[in-house]
PLY file of the C-alpha trace (Angstrom):
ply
format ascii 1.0
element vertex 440
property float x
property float y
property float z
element edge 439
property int vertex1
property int vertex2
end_header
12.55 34.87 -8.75
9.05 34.71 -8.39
7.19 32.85 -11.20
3.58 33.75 -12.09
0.87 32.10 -15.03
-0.65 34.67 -16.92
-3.83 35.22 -19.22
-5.46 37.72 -21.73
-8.05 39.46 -19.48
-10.55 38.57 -22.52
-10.07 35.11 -22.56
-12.42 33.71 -20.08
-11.77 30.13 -21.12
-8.16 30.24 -19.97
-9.35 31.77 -16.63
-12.07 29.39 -16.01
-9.74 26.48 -16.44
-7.63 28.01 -13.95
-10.49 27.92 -11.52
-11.15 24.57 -11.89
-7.91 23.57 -11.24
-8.35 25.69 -7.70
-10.97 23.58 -7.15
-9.22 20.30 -8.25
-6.97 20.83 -5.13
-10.24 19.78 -2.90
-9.36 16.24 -2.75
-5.99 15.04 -0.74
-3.94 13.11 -2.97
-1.31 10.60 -2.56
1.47 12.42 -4.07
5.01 12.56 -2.73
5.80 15.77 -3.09
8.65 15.68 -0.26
10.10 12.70 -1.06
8.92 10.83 2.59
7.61 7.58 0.45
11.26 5.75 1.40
10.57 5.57 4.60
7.09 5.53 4.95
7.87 2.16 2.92
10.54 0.85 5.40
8.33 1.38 8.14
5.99 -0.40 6.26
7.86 -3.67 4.57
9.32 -4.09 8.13
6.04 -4.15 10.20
3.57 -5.54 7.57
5.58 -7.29 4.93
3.95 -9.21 2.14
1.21 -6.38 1.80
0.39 -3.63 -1.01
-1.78 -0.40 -1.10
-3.44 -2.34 -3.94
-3.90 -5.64 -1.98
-8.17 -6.17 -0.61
-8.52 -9.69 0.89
-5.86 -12.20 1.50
-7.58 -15.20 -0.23
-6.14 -13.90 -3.58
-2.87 -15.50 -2.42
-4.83 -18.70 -2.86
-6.86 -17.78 -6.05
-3.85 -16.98 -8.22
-2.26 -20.39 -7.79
-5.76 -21.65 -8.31
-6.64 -19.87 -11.35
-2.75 -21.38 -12.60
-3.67 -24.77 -11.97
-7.32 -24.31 -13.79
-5.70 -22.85 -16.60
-3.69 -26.23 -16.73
-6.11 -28.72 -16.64
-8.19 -27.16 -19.23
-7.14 -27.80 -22.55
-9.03 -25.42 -24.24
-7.63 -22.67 -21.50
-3.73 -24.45 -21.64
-3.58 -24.96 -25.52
-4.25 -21.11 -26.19
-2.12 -19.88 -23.21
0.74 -21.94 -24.56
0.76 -19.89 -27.96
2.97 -16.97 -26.68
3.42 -14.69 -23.34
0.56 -12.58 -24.51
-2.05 -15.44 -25.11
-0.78 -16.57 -21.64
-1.64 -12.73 -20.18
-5.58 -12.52 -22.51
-6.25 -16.16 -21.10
-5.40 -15.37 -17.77
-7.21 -11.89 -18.10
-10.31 -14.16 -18.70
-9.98 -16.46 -16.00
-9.78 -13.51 -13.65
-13.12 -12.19 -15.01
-14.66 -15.87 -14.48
-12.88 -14.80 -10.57
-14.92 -11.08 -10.92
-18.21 -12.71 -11.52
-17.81 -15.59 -9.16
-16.91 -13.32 -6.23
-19.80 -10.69 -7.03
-22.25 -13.65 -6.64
-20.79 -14.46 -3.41
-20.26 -10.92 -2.33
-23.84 -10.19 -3.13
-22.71 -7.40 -5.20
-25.46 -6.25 -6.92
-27.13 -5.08 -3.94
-23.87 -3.06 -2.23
-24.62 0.52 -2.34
-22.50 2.43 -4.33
-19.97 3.56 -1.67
-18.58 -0.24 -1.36
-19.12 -1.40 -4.56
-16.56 -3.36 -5.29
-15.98 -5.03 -1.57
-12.84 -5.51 -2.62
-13.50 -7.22 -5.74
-10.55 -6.71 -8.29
-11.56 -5.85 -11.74
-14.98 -4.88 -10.22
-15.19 -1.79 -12.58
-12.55 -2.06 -14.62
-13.88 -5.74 -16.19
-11.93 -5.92 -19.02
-10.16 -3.03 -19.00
-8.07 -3.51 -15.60
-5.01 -2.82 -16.89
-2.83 -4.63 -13.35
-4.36 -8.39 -13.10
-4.18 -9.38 -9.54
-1.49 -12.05 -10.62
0.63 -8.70 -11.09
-0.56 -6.66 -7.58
0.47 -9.55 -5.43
3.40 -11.25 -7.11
6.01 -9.72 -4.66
3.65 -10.88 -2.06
3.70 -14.76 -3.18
7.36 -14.76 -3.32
7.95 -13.25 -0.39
5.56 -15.74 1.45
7.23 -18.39 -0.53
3.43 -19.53 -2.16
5.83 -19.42 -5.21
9.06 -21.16 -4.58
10.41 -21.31 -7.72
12.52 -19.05 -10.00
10.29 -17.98 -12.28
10.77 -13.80 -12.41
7.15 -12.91 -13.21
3.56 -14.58 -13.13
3.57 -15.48 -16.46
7.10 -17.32 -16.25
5.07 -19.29 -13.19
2.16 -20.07 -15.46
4.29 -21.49 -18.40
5.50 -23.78 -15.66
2.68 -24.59 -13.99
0.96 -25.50 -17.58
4.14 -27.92 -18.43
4.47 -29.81 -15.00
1.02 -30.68 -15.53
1.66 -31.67 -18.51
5.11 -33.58 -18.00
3.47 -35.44 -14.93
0.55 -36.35 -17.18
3.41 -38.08 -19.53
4.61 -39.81 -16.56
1.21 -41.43 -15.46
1.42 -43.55 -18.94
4.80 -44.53 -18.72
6.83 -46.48 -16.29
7.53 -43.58 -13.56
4.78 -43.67 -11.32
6.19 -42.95 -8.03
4.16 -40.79 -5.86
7.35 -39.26 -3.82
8.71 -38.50 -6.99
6.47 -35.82 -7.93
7.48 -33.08 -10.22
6.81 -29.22 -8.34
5.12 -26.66 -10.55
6.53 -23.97 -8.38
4.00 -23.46 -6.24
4.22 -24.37 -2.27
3.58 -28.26 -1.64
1.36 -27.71 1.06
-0.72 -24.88 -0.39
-4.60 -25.91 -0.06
-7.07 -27.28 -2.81
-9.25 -25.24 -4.57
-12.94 -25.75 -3.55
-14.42 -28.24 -6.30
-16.77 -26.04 -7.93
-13.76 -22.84 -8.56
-14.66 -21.19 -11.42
-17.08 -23.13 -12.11
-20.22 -21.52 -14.08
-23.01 -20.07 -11.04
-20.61 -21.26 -8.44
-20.57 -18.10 -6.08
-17.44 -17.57 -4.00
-16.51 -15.89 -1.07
-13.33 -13.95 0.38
-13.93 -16.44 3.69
-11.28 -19.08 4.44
-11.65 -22.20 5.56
-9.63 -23.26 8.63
-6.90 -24.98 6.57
-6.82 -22.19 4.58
-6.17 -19.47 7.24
-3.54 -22.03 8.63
-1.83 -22.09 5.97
-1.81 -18.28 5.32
-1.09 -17.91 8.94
2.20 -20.11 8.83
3.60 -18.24 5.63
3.49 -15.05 7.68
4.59 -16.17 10.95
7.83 -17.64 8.77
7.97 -14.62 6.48
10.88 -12.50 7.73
10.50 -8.53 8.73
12.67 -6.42 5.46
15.40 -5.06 7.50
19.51 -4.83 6.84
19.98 -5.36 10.72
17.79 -7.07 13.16
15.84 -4.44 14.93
12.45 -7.13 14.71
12.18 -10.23 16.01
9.25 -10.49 14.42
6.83 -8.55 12.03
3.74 -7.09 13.32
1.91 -9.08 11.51
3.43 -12.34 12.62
2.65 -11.07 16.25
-0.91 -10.15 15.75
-1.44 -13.81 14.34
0.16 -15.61 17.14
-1.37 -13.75 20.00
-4.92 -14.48 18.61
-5.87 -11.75 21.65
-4.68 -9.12 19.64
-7.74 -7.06 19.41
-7.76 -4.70 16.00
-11.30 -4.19 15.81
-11.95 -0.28 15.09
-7.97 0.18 15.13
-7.49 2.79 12.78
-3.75 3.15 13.11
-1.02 0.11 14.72
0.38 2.43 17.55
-3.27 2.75 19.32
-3.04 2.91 23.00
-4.31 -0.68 23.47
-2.26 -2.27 20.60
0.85 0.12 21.92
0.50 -1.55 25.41
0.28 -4.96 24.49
3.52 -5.36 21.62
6.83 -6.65 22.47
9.22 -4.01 23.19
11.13 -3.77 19.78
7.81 -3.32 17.54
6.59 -0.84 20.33
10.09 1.00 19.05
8.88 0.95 15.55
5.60 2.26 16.37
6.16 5.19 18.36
8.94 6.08 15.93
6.56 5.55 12.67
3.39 7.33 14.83
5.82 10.83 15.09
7.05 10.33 11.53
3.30 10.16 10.75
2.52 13.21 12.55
5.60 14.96 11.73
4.37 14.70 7.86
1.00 15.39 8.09
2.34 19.03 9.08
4.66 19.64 6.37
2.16 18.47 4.04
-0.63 20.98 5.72
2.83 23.59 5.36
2.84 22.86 1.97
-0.96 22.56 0.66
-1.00 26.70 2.24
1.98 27.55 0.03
0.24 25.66 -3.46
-3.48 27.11 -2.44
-2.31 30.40 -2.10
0.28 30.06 -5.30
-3.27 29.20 -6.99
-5.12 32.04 -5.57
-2.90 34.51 -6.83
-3.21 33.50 -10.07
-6.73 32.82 -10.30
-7.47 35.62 -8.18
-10.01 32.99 -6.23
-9.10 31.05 -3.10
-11.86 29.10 -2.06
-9.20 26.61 -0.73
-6.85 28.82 1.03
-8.89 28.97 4.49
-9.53 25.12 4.81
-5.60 24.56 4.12
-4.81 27.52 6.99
-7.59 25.50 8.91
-5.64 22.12 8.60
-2.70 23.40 9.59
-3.91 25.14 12.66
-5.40 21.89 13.78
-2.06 20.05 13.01
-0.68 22.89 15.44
-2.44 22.03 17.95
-1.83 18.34 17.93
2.35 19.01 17.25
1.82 21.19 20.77
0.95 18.40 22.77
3.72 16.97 25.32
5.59 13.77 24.34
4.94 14.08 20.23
7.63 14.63 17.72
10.24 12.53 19.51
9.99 15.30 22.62
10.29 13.11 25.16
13.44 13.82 26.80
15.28 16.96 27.42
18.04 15.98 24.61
16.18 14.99 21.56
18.37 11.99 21.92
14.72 10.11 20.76
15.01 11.70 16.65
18.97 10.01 16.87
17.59 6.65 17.87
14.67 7.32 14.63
17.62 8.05 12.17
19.21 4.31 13.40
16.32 2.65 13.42
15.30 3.73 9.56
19.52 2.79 8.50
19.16 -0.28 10.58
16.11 -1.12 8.48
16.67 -0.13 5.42
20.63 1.38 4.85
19.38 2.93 1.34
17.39 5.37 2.21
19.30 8.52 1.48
21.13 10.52 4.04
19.58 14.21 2.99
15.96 12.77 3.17
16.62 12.17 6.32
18.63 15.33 7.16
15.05 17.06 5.57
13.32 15.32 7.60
15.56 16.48 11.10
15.43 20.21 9.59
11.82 20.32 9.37
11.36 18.43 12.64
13.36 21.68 13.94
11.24 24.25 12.06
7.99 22.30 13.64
9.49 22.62 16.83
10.02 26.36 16.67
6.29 26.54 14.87
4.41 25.29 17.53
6.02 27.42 20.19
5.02 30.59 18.32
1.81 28.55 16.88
2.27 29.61 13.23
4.56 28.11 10.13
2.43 30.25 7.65
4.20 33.47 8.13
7.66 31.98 8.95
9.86 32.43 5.77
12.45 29.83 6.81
9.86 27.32 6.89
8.23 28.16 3.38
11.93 28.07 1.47
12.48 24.37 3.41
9.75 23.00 1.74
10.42 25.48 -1.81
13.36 24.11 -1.59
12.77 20.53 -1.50
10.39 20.20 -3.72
12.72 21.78 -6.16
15.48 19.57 -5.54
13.74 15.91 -6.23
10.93 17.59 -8.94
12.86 20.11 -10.86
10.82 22.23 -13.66
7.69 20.08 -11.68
8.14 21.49 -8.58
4.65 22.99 -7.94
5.65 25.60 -5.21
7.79 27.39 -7.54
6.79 26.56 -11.51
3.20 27.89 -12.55
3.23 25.55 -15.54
3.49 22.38 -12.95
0.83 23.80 -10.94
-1.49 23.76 -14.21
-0.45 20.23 -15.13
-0.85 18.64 -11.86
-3.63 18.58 -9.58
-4.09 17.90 -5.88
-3.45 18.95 -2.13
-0.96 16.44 -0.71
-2.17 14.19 1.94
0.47 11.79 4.43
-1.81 10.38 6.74
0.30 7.47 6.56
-0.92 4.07 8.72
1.99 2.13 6.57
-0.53 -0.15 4.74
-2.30 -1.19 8.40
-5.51 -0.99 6.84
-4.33 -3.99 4.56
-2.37 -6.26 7.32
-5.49 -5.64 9.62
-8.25 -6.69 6.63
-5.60 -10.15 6.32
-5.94 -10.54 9.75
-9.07 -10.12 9.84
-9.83 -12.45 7.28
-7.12 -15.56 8.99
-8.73 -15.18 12.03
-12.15 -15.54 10.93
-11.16 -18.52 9.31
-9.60 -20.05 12.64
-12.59 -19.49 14.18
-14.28 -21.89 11.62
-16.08 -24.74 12.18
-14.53 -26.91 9.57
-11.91 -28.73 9.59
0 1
1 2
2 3
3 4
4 5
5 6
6 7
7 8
8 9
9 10
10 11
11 12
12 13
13 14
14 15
15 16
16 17
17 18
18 19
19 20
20 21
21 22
22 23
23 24
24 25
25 26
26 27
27 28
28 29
29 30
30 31
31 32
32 33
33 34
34 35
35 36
36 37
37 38
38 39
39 40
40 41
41 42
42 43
43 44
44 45
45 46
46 47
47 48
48 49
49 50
50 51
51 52
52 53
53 54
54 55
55 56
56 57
57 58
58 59
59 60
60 61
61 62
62 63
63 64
64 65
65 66
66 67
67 68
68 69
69 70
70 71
71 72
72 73
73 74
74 75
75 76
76 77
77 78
78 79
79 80
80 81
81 82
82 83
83 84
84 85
85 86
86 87
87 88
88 89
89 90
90 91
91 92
92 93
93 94
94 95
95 96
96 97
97 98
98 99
99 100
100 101
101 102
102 103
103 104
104 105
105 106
106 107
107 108
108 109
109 110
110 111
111 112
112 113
113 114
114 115
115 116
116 117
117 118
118 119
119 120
120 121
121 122
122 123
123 124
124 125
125 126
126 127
127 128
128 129
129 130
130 131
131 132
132 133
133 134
134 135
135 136
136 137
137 138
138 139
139 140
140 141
141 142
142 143
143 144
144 145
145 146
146 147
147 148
148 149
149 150
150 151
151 152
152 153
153 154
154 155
155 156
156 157
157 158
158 159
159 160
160 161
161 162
162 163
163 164
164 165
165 166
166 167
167 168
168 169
169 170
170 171
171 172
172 173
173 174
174 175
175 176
176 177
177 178
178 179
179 180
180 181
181 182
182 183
183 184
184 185
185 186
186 187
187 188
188 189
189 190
190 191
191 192
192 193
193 194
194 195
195 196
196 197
197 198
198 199
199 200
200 201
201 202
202 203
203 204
204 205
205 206
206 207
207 208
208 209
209 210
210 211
211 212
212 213
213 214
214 215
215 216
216 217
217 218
218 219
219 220
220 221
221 222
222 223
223 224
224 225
225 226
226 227
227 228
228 229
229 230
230 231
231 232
232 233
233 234
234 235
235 236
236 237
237 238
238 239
239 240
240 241
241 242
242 243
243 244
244 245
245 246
246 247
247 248
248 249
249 250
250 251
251 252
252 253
253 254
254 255
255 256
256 257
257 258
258 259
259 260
260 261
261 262
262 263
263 264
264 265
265 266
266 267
267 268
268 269
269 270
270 271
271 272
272 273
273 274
274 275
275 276
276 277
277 278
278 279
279 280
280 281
281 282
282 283
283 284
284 285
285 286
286 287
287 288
288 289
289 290
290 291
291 292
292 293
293 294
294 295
295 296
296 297
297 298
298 299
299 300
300 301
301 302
302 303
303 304
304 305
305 306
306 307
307 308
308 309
309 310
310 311
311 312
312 313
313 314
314 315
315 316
316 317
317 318
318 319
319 320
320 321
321 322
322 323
323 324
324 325
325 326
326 327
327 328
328 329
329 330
330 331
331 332
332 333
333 334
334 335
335 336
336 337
337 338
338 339
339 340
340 341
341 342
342 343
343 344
344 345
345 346
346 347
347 348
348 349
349 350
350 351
351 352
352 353
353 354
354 355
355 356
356 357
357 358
358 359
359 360
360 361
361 362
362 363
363 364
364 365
365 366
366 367
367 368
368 369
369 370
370 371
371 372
372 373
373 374
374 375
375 376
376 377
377 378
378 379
379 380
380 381
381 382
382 383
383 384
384 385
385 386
386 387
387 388
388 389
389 390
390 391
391 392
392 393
393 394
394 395
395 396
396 397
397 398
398 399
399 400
400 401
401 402
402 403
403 404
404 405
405 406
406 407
407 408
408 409
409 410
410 411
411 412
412 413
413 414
414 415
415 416
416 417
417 418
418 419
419 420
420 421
421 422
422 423
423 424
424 425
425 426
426 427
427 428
428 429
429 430
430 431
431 432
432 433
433 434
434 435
435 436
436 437
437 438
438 439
């Protein structure tokens, strides 16, 4: 049964906020209304591991440990983090903005225009109100580089430990027990690089630019850091490839399967690119399917559609792009290319749930029959798939088919996935620039 949201003809109020949600649905959104984010994430964790939607420049894997270790050798800082967990959190919330200011001297952020404001400053904005320190956005990624190697669960465990092996080793200088190959670990990697002398310092700009033992450093924890998969399908991540063959050109790459970086990868990440690049585009049309259905659910409400052409529009260009030869796994006469995808996502990640993928093979086959006739809009098997879906993993949120969801969520969905590329390419960007350096 059809559901429909309703208002009082007089009450112009209620049908003006209805409006602007039609017009909320403008900007593309990251919601997954489909339920593709498991394997958009495998894809991801197995090519770039140790990287986060939320991650800017890699040097924060080297100004966390820092900020620890400053915390500890300042007794003012170390005697009020010691008080509790959340003393350790506000004191650490303060160092970072110490980090903020620092890094918008060096960035020369004043005079950014407003479009790249923050240049990747964390906390830019927010100041004191960022609610996810970057200790927080790239724990997993320490640990999984092993820049924390103890087994402290969270970053506040680490700086409790860092504070009292500082302290403990500071005991040890006075007594008897003075040998240097003896030295207590604070969790953090022996070889990781000083800070610069003047960190944190007061007027002492800084920079997201590593030095060369810096980028060495970085560049050995990802060469060592292992691709996430159940069974090997990598030898290597992509990331650990791009870093060893310093060649590897990803200037102006906007996704990892361009031609140039397509020809040049070892044959198993080529597999995991062309497989991820058809997911991608496989996506991108059921979310252009399903942006038609919500615009048009909105129109008929709100009686205004000012949306509904551009979605049409999107999906007509997806059309044309699903048409060409060799996409969507077409590229031999048996599909036998969509059995090798399922594998490869169970080889790399055995969790990921059978019907997501059986979804994913049944709107594969509804693409397939849409871009031989050139339309999904008028094809009722395709709108009830994606009804249908949503439904299943949203319930009474399910926008396609509950008016009240549609009011209390906003947004067209948007799965132009590059599985966090733009981060891995920024890190390399940043180690190899830091090869390249003069100093030593």
């Amino acid at each position: 049964m059809a559901t429909v949201l309703a208002w009082l003809d007089g009450d112009t109020r209620h049908r003006q906020r209805m409006v602007d949600m039609l017009n909320a649905m403008g900007e593309k959104t990251a919601l997954d209304e489909l339920g593709f984010g498991t394997i958009r994430d495998t894809f991801a964790d197995a090519l770039f591991p140790a990287t986060s939607t939320q991650h800017t420049h890699i040097r924060y894997l080297l100004f966390i440990p820092w900020m620890f270790r400053h915390i500890a050798a300042d007794p003012s800082l170390n005697r009020r983090a010691k008080k509790n967990d959340r003393a350790a959190r506000d004191v650490l919330a303060d160092v970072n903005m110490k980090l903020v200011e620092a890094l918008k001297q060096g960035q020369n952020y004043e005079s950014r225009s407003s479009a790249d404001r923050t240049g990747g400053i964390i906390g830019a904005q927010a100041g004191r109100a960022l609610r996810l320190l970057p200790s927080s956005i790239y724990w997993s990624a320490m640990n999984t580089l092993q820049i924390h190697e103890g087994p402290e669960t969270s970053p506040i465990r680490l700086l409790h430990r860092v504070m009292d092996t500082r302290a403990a080793s500071t005991r040890r200088r006075f007594s008897e027990e003075t040998d240097e190959t003896d030295r207590l670990s604070d969790g953090l990697a022996w070889t990781l690089p000083p800070a610069p002398g003047d960190f944190l310092r007061a007027d002492a700009p800084l920079t997201f630019e590593l030095t060369r033992d810096e980028a060495e450093f970085l560049a050995g924890r990802f060469q060592r850091a292992e691709p996430l998969q159940d069974r090997p399908v990598l030898e290597q991540s992509m990331t650990a490839w791009c870093i060893r063959d310093h060649g590897c050109n990803t200037t102006g790459a906007q996704y990892p399967w361009e031609p140039e970086l397509l020809e040049a990868a070892p044959d198993d990440i080529r597999r995991v690119l062309v497989h991820a690049r058809d997911f991608n585009l496989l996506t991108r049309g059921a979310a252009a399917q399903y942006n038609v259905q919500l615009t048009e659910a909105l129109a008929d409400q709100t009686g205004s559609g000012p949306h509904v052409e551009r979605a049409h529009e999107d999906l007509d260009r997806w059309l044309v792009k699903a048409s060409a030869h060799g996409v969507l796994w077409d590229r031999d006469a048996g599909h036998q290319d969509f059995t090798d995808f399922r594998d490869l996502v169970l080889s790399l990640n055995p969790r990921v749930a059978r019907t997501t993928l059986d979804f994913v093979e049944r709107w594969l086959d509804t693409a397939r029959l849409a871009t031989a006739r050139h339309s999904t809009t008028d094809n009722p098997p395709a709108r009830d798939l994606l009804a249908a879906r949503e439904a299943a993993l949203k319930g009474r949120r399910a926008r396609l088919t509950h008016a009240a969801a549609r009011e209390a969520r906003t947004g067209m969905m948007g799965t132009d996935y590059d599985f966090r590329w733009s981060v891995a390419r920024q890190y390399l960007d940043d180690i190899h620039s830091g090869l390249d350096a003069a100093d030593a």
